[in-house]
C-alpha positions as CSV (number, residue, x, y, z in Angstrom):
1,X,15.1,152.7,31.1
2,X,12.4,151.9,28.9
3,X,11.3,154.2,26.0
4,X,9.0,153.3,22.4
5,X,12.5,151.3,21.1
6,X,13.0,149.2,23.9
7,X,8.8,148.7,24.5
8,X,8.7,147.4,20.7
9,X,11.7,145.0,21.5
10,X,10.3,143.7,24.6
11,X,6.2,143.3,22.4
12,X,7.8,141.9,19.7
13,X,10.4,139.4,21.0
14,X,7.3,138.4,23.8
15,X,4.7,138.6,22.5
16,X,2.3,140.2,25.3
17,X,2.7,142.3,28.8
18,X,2.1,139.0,30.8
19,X,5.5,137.0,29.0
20,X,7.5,140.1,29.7
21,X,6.7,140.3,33.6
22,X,7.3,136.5,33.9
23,X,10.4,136.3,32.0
24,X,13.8,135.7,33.9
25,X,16.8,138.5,33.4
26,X,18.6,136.1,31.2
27,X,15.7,136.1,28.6
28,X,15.3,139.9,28.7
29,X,18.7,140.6,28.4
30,X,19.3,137.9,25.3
31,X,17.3,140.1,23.1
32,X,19.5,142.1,20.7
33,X,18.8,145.7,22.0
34,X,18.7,145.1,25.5
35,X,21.8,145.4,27.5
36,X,21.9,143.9,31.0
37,X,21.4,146.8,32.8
38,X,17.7,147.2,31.2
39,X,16.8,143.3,31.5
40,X,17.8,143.8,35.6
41,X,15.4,147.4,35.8
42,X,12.5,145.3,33.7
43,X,12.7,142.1,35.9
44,X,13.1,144.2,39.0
45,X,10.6,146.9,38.0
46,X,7.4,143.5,38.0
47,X,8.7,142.3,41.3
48,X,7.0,145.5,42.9
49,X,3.5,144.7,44.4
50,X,2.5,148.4,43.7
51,X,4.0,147.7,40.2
52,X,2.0,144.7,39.5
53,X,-1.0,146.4,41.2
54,X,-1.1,149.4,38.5
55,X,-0.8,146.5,35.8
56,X,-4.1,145.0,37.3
57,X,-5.6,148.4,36.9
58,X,-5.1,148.8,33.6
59,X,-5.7,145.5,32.7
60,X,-9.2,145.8,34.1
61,X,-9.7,149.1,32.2
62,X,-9.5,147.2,29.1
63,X,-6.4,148.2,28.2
64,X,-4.8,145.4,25.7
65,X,-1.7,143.9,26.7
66,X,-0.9,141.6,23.7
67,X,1.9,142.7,21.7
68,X,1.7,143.8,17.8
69,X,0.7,141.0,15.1
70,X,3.6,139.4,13.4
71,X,4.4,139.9,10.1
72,X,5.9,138.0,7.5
73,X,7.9,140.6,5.9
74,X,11.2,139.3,5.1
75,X,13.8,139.9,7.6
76,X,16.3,141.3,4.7
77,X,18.4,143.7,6.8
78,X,18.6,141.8,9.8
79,X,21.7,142.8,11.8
80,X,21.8,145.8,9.4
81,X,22.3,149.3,10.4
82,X,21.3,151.9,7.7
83,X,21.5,155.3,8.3
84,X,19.5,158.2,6.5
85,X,20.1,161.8,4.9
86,X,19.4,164.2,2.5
87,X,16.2,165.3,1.0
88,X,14.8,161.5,-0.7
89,X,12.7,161.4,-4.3
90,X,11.0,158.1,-3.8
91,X,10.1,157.6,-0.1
92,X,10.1,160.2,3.3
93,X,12.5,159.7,6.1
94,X,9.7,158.2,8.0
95,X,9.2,155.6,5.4
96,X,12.3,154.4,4.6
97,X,12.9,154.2,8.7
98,X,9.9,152.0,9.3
99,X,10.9,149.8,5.9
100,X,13.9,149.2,7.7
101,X,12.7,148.4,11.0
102,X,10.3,146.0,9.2
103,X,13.1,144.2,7.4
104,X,14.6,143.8,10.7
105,X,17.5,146.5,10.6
106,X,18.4,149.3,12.4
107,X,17.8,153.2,11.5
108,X,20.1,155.4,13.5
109,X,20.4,158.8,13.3
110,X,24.4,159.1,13.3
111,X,27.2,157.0,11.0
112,X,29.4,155.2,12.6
113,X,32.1,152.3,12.2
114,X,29.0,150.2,12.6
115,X,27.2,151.6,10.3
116,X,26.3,149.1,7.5
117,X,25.4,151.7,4.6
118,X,24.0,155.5,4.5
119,X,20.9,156.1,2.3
120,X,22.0,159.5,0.5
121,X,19.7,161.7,-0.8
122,X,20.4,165.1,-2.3
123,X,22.2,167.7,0.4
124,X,24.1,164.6,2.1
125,X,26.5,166.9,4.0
126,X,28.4,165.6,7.1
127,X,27.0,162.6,7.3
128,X,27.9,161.6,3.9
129,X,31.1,162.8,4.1
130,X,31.6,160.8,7.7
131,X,30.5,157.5,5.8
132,X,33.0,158.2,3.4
133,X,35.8,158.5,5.6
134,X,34.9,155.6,7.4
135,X,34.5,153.3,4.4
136,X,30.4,153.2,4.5
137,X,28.9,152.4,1.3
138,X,27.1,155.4,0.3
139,X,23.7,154.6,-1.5
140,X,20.8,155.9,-3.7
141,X,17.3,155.2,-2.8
142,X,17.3,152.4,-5.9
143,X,20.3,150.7,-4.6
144,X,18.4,151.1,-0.8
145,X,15.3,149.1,-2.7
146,X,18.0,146.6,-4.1
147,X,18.9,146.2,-0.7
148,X,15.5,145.5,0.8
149,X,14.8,142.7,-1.6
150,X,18.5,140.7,-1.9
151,X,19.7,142.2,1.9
152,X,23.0,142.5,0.4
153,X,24.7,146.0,-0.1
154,X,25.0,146.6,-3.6
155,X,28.3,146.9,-5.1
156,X,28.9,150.3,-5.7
157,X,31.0,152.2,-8.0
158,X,32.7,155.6,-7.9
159,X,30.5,157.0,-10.5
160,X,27.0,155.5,-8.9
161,X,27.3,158.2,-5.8
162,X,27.8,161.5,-7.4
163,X,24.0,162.4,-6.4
């Protein structure tokens, strides 16, 4: 159950390999991200001698088991969801994804109801034209730096997202 989204949840909201083995279901599964059905195959999955074992291995190969550094960058878009399309001017898709995740938001690769705004570049296609019909604010890679520094969705007008 556990992939590079969920392993950056579990480093960042731990700290290091040795909280995440000794934390209890409830704590895995109170981290925004992780359902209950993940916290249950993580707690599980360190209860395993044979598990733990492989751990110790790697451990005493060196490998480092404290999670990333915390950063201070301001969590702007936390609880955000912004999705991204179209060929961008000012930043590439990878950028704009890992300023997002940085601010604390979410960077899925489909609109939905939950989607908070779509970053529109040129050549929006479907995508643009499912945020529209569902009410998405629609915005340019300016407004998408407004919103990194304020964290509020900028007011947009009709004539703003004819890109």
């Amino acid at each position: 159950h556990i992939g590079g989204t969920i392993g950056e949840l579990l480093a960042k909201s731990f700290g290091s390999l040795d909280a995440v083995i000794s934390a209890d279901e409830e704590s895995l599964a109170a981290i925004d991200g992780i359902g209950p059905i993940v916290a249950t195959a993580v707690h599980q999955y360190f209860r395993v001698d044979r598990h733990l074992e492989i751990v110790e291995k790697l451990r005493n190969a060196g490998v480092n088991f404290d999670g990333p550094e915390l950063d201070d960058t301001p969590q702007t878009l936390e609880a955000m969801s912004i999705v991204v399309t179209g060929s961008l001017s000012r930043f590439t898709r990878d950028e704009v994804q890992d300023l997002i995740k940085a601010h604390g938001g979410k960077s899925p690769g489909s609109v939905s109801k939950k989607t908070t705004a779509l970053l529109a570049g040129a050549g929006g296609g479907s995508k643009r034209t499912k945020a529209e019909d569902l009410g998405v604010p629609v915005i340019s890679e300016d407004q998408f730096a407004t919103l990194l520094e304020k964290g509020e969705v900028p007011q947009i007008t009709s004539d703003e997202n004819t890109n």
